[in-house]
N, C-alpha and C positions, 0 to 999 in steps of 0.2 A: 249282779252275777257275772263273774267272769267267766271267759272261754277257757278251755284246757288246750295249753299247746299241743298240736298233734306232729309227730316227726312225719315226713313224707320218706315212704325209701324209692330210693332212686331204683330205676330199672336199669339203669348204665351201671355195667359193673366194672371196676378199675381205675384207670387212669387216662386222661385222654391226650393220646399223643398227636401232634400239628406240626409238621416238616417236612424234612425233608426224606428222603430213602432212596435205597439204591438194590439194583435187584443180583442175586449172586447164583451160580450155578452149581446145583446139589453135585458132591458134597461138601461142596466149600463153603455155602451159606453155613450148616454145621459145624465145619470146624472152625470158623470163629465164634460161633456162638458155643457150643462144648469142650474144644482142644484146644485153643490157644492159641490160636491162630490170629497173627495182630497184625496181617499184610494183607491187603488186597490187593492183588495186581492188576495193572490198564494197560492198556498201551498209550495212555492219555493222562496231562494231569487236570488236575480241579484245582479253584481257589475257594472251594465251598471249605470252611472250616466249624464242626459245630456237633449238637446231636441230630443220629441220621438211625432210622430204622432199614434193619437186614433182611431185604426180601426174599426167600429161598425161590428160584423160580422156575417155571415150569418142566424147563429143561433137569436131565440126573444123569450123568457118567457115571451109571454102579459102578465102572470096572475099576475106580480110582479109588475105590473102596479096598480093595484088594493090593493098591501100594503101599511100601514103607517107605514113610515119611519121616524126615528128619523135623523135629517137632524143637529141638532144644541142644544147644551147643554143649559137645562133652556129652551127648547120649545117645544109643543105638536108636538107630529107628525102628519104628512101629507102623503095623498098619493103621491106615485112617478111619476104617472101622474099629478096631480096639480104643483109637481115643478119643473118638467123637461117644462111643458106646461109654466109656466110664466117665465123662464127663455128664452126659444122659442122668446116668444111676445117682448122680448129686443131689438130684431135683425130686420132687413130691409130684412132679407128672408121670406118666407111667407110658415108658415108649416100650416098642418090638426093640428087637435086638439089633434089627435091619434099617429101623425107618431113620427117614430124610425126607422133612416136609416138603410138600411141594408147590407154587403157589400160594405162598402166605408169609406172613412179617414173622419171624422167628425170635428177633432179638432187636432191643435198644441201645444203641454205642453210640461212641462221641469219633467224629471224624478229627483227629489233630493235625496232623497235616499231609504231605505229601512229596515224596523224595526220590530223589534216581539216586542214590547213597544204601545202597544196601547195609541195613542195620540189623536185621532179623532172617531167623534163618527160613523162615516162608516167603521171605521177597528173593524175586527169581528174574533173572539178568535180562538188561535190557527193556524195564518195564518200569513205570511207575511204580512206587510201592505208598498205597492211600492208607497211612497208620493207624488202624481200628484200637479202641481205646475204651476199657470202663462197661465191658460189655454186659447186657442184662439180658439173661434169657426171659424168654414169656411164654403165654401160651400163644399158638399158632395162631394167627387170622388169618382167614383166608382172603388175600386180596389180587387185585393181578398186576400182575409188575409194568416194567418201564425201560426204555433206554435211559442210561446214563444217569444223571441226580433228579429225583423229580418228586413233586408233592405230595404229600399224603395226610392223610388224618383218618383216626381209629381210635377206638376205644381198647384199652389190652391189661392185664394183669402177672405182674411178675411173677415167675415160676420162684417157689421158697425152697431154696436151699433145706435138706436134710439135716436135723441137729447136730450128727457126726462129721457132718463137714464141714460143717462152720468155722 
């Protein structure tokens, strides 16, 4: 008599990420994870090159919510609540119109490298510009941030894109 395979399901749900991360201040952890936002600015560079998860951290300047941002070369600015907001509505998560997580890993990117070469119109004079790349939103985990590049590991599951956006 044989046994019947049984599936075990896993109680971890997603995928498990093991790296590195960096922690960003609401609402810029947002707009690279929803606007397009491909620069992070330091006043320091890194030789870390690779994938790095985006911390939104406890810190949130709402008022920067309320600037127009030059988001794209040849186009008017917008506020940064309007494009972190329609980039939001892509997703099969369901956010406020307001929100900006706080304290928690928001998105998966690849760090490519790092330049005082202004290429992008989010890198801002006299700063590093750490070029965020391939970004994957997810759902929030709630974790607590870090100075500068530091280690992490989580379990997290990508937010899926809306079929109209695809």
């Amino acid at each position: 008599m044989t046994k019947k395979a049984t599936k075990k399901k896993s109680k971890i749900k997603g995928y498990l990420f093991h790296g590195k991360a960096l922690s960003i201040i609401q609402p810029w952890a947002s707009a690279i994870t929803y606007a397009g936002k491909d620069v992070e600015n330091r006043t320091w560079r890194t030789n870390y090159r690779g994938p790095i998860a985006i911390h939104a951290s406890a810190k949130c300047f709402e008022e920067l919510l309320e600037e127009k941002v030059k988001y794209e070369k040849g186009k008017p600015k917008k506020f940064l609540r309007d494009l972190i907001y329609r980039g939001q509505k892509k997703y099969d998560h369901l956010f406020e119109r307001d929100e900006t997580p706080q304290s928690c890993i928001v998105a998966i990117a690849t760090l490519s490298h790092c330049s005082e070469k202004r290429k992008s119109v989010w890198h801002m004079p006299d700063c590093w510009g750490w070029r965020i790349e391939g970004v994957v939103p997810i759902k929030p985990v709630p974790m607590k941030g870090a100075l500068g590049v530091w280690d992490c590991k989580f379990n997290y599951e990508p937010l899926v894109m809306l079929d109209y956006y695809a």
